[in-house]
N, C-alpha and C positions, 0 to 999 in steps of 0.2 A: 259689119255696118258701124260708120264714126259718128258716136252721138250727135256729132254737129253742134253748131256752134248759133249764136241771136246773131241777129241782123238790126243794125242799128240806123235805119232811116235816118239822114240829116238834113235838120230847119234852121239855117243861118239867117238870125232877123240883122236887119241894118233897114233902120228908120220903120221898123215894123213890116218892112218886106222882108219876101222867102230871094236871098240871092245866093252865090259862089262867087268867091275871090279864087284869083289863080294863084296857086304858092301863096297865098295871105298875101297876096298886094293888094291894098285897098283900092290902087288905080285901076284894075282891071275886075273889076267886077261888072256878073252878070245878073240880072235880074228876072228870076223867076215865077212872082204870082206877088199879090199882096192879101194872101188871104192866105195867114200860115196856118189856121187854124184847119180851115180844111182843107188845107195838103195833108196835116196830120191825120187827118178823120182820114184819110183814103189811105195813109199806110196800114194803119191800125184797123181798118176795117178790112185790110188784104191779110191780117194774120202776124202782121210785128207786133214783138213782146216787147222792145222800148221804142223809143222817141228820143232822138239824141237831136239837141237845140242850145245850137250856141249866139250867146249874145256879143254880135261884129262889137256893136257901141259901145256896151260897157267894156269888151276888153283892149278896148283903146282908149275910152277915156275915163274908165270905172263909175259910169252915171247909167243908172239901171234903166233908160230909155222905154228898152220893151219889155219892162218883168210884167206890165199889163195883160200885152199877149201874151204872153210865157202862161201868168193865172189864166187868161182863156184857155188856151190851148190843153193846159194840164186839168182844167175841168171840164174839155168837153169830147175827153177822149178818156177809154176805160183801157188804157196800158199804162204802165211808169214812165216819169221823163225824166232823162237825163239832161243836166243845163251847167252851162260852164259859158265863162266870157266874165270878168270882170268880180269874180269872185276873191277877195283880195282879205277880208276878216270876218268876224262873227256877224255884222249886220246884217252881209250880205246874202252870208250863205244861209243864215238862219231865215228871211223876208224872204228866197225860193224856197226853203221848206215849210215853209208856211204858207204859201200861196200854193202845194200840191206837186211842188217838185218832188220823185221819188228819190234822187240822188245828183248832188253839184259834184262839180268836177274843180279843182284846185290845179293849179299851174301855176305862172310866175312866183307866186304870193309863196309856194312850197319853200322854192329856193333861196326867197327871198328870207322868209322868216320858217323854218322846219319845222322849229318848237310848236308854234302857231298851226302851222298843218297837221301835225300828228296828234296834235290836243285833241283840235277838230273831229279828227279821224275816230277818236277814243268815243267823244261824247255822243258821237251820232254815228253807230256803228251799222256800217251796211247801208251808208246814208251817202257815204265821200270816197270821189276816185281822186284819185294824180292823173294830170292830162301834162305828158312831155311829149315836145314837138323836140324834132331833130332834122339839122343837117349832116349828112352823112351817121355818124355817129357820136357829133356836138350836140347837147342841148341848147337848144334856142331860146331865148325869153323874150317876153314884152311885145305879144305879136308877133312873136316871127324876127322882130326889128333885129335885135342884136344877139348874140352867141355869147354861152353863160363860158365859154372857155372847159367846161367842162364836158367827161363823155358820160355816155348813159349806162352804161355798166355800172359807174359808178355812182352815179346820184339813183340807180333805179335799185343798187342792193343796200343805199343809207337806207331807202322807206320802207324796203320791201319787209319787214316785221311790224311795220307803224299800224296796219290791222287797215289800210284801206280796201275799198269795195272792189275795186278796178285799178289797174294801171292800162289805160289809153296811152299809144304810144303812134305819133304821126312824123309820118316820112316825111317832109318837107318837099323834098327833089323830087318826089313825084308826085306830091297832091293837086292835085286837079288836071293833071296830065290824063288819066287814062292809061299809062303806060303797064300797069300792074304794079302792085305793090313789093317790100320790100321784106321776101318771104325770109330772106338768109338771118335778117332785125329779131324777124319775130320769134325764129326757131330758137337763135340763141337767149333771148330771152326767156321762152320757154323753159330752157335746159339748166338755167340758172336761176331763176325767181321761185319764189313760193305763191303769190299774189297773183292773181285773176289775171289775163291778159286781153286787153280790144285793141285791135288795128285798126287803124284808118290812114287811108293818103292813096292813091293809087287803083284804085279798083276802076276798070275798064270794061270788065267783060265777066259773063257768066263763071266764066274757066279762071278769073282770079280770085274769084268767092271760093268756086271748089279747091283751089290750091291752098286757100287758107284753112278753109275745113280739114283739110287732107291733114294739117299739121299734125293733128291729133292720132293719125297712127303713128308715128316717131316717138311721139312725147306727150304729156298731157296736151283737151286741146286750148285751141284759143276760147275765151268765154265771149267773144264775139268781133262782130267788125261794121266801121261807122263806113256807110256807103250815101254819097253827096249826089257830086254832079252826072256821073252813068244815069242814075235815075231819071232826074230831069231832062236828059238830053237824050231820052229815048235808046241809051245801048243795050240796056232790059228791062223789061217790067219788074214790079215790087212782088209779083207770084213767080219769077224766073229768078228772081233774088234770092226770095227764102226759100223755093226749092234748091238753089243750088246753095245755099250756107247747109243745107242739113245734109247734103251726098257726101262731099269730100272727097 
């Protein structure tokens, strides 16, 4: 039996609604409830151990729009939340931990300033993930917007001793597809990182949860995976979720 892996429910606010972008286009976005608080109360009340909520606004225009909801949300649900979008220095990520976020997530702002990140990482341990999105095996910045030129092998073994909580690591070419994720990413990642891994991009179906789980008879397993638009669009329930993150 594979210990299995957290299943990481995701609430993407934009203007204080729950929606999905497709591949992070901001032009194609769908709009799902505006009451993210209790979408959260309904994962959290089926059995998820985090709450992963990303802020659209701030990580496009780093103005913390909905850190309001974000304090709702993290005080009126008994799991931790994870929250990324616009986390860019000390203000930011300090005013989510302060309003009950359990753990931000750092992207751009990594690459942009490292020292800055791993500082972070230092003073609030088990507090900060790295969130790298990719194309193919490019890391992407700034939204999605532009390609840092660089691959992820290599910018994920400069952090990987910097002591963070997670490395989140999203396929780009298949996020919001449905098509399944990008199993071949995550195994060599595995094989090579010492640091925690969560997948997200790709998950369509019951049977790509268990493929992720599965990793973990090869290798260590995954510490978990961010599941979006399957949910909302009905291709399984949040109990056909976590049962299939914990079989593998």
């Amino acid at each position: 039996m594979i210990a299995g892996m957290d299943l990481y429910p995701a609430i993407d606010l934009r203007g204080g609604q729950c929606v999905r972008l497709y591949q992070g286009d901001f032009a194609q976005e769908t709009v799902y409830g505006d009451d993210p608080v209790a979408q959260a109360r309904q994962f959290a009340d089926a059995g998820a151990s985090w709450i992963h909520v990303v802020d659209l606004d701030a990580a496009r225009t780093g103005e913390p729009v909905n850190r309001p909801v974000i304090a709702a949300l993290a005080a009126a649900i008994g799991v931790p939340v994870q929250t990324g979008g616009g986390v860019r220095n000390d203000e930011a990520a300090e005013a989510l931990l302060g309003v009950g976020v359990a753990r931000v997530v750092v992207g751009t702002a990594a690459l942009d300033d490292p020292d800055w990140a791993c500082s972070l990482a230092a003073r609030y341990p088990g507090q900060v993930a790295l969130g790298l999105d990719v194309r193919g095996r490019e890391v992407a910045v700034r939204g999605w917007v532009e390609g840092s030129g660089r691959q992820l092998a290599e910018v994920a073994a400069q952090f990987d001793e910097a002591g963070f909580a997670a490395l989140i690591v999203t396929q780009i070419n298949v996020d919001g597809a449905g098509t399944g994720p990008d199993i071949d990413l995550y195994a060599e990642l595995l094989d090579t990182l010492e640091t925690d891994l969560i997948a997200s991009g790709g998950v369509g179906t019951a049977d790509h949860l268990r493929a992720l789980a599965a990793l973990g008879a090869q290798s260590r397993p995954l510490m978990g995976a961010i599941v979006g638009k399957a949910l909302y669009e009905g291709a399984f329930t949040i109990d056909e979720a976590l049962a299939a993150a914990q079989t593998g």
